[in-house]
C-alpha positions as CSV (number, residue, x, y, z in Angstrom):
1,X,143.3,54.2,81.1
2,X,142.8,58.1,82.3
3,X,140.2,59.8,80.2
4,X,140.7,63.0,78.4
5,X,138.6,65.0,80.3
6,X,140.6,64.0,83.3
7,X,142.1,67.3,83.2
8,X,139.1,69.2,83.0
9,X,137.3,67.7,85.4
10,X,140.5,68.4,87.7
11,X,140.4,71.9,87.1
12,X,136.8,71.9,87.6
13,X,136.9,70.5,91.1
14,X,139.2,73.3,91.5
15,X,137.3,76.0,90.3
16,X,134.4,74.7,92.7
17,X,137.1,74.6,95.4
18,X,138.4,78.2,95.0
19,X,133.9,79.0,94.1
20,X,133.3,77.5,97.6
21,X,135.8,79.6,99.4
22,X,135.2,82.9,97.7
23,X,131.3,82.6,99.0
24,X,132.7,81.3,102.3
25,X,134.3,84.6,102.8
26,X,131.7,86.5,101.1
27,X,129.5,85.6,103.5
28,X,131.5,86.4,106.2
29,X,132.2,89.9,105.0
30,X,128.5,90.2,104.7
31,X,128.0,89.3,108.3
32,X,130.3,91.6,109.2
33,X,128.2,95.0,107.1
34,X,126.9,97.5,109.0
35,X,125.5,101.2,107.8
36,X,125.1,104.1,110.5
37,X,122.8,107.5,109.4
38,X,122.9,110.5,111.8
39,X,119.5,112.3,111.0
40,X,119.2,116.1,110.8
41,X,120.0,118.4,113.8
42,X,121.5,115.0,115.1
43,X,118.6,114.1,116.7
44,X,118.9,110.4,116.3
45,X,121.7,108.1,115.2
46,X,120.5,104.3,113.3
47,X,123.3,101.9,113.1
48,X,121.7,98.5,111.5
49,X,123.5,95.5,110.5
50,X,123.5,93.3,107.1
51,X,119.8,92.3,107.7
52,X,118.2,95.5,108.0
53,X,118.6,94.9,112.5
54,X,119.2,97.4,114.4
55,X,122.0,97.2,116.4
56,X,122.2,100.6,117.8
57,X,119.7,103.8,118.5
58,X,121.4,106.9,120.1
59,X,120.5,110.6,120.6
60,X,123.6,112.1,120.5
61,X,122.1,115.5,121.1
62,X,119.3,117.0,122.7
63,X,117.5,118.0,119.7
64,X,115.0,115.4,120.4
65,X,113.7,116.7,124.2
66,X,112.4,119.6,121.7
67,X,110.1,117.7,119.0
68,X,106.7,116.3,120.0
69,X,106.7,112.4,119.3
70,X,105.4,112.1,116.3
71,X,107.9,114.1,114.3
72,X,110.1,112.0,116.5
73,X,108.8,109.0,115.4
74,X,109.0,110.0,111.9
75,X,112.8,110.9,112.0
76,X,113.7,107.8,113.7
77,X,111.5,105.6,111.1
78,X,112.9,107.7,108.4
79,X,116.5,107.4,109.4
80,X,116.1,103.4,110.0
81,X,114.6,103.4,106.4
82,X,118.2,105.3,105.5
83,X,120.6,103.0,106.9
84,X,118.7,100.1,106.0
85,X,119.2,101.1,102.4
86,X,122.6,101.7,102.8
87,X,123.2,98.3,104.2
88,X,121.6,96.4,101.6
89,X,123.4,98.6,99.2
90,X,127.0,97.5,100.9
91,X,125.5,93.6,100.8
92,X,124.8,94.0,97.6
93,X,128.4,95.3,96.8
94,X,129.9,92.7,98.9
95,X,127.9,89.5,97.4
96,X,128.0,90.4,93.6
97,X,131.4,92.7,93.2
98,X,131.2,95.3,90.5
99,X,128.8,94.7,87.9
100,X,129.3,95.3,83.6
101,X,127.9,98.3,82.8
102,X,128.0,100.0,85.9
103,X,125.0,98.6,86.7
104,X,124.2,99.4,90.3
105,X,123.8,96.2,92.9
106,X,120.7,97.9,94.5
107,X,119.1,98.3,91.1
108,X,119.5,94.9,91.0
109,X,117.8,93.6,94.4
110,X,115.5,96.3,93.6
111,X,114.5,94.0,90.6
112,X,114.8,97.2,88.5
113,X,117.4,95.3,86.1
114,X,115.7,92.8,83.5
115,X,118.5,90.1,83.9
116,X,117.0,88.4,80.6
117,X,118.4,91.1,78.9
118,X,121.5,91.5,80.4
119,X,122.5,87.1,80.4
120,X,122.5,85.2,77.4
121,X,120.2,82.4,76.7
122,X,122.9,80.0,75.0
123,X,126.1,79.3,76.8
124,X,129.3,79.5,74.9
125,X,131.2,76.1,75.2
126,X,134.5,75.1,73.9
127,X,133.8,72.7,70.7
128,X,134.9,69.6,72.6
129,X,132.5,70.3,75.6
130,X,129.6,70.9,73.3
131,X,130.5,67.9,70.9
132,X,130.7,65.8,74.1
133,X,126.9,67.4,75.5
134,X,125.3,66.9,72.4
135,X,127.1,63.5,71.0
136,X,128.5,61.8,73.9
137,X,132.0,61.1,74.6
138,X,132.8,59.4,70.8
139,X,132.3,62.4,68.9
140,X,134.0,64.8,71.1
141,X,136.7,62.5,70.7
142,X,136.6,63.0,67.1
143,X,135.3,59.5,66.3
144,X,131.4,58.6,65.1
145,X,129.6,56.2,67.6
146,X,130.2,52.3,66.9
């Protein structure tokens, strides 16, 4: 005899099913994030990919021949440091979609955002479900245990 819940449990499986394939492609458009900074006077170009690697350094200019090396340095640690941030600012976007509030996804890596505060500690339930957690499967039924 099929169980009342056999419904649910169907459209559970395929809420895990559509779940699975949304972070399937999630991480696939994460793979696929890069973030590119042209510092100042053009001197150096950073492209880095969705782990903070860089995948490209280019001097599209000759502003550089002019600087001694460690203001070069500097620049080119400074613009990695820029495009990194935007990257993680793109996976963030990417992996968690708009946030309530407006809170920002970068705040959130960040750990700037006290999640405690946002997420509440009990989850709502529909009466059946809860019946069934706390009582078992007689009282969510409707019936007292025999």
């Amino acid at each position: 005899m099929p169980s009342p819940y056999d419904q649910q449990i169907e459209d559970l499986l395929a809420q895990y099913r559509d779940a699975r394939e949304q972070a399937v492609d999630t991480r696939r458009r994460i793979n696929e994030v890069e973030a590119t900074v042209t510092a100042p006077r053009r001197a150096v170009k950073v492209t880095v990919g969705a782990q903070g690697q860089v995948t490209a350094l280019e001097f599209p200019t000759n502003a550089y021949r002019t600087m001694a090396p460690k203001e070069l340095s500097k620049l080119i640690v400074s613009t990695l440091q820029q495009a990194r941030a935007q990257a993680l600012e793109k996976v963030m976007e990417t992996a968690l979609g708009p946030l309530p509030g407006g809170l920002s996804p970068a705040a959130l890596a960040q750990g700037d955002i006290d999640l405690r505060a946002l997420l509440p500690e009990e989850v709502e339930l529909p009466d059946a479900v809860r019946a069934y957690v706390e009582h078992g499967l007689g009282m969510a039924e409707g019936r007292g245990r025999e």
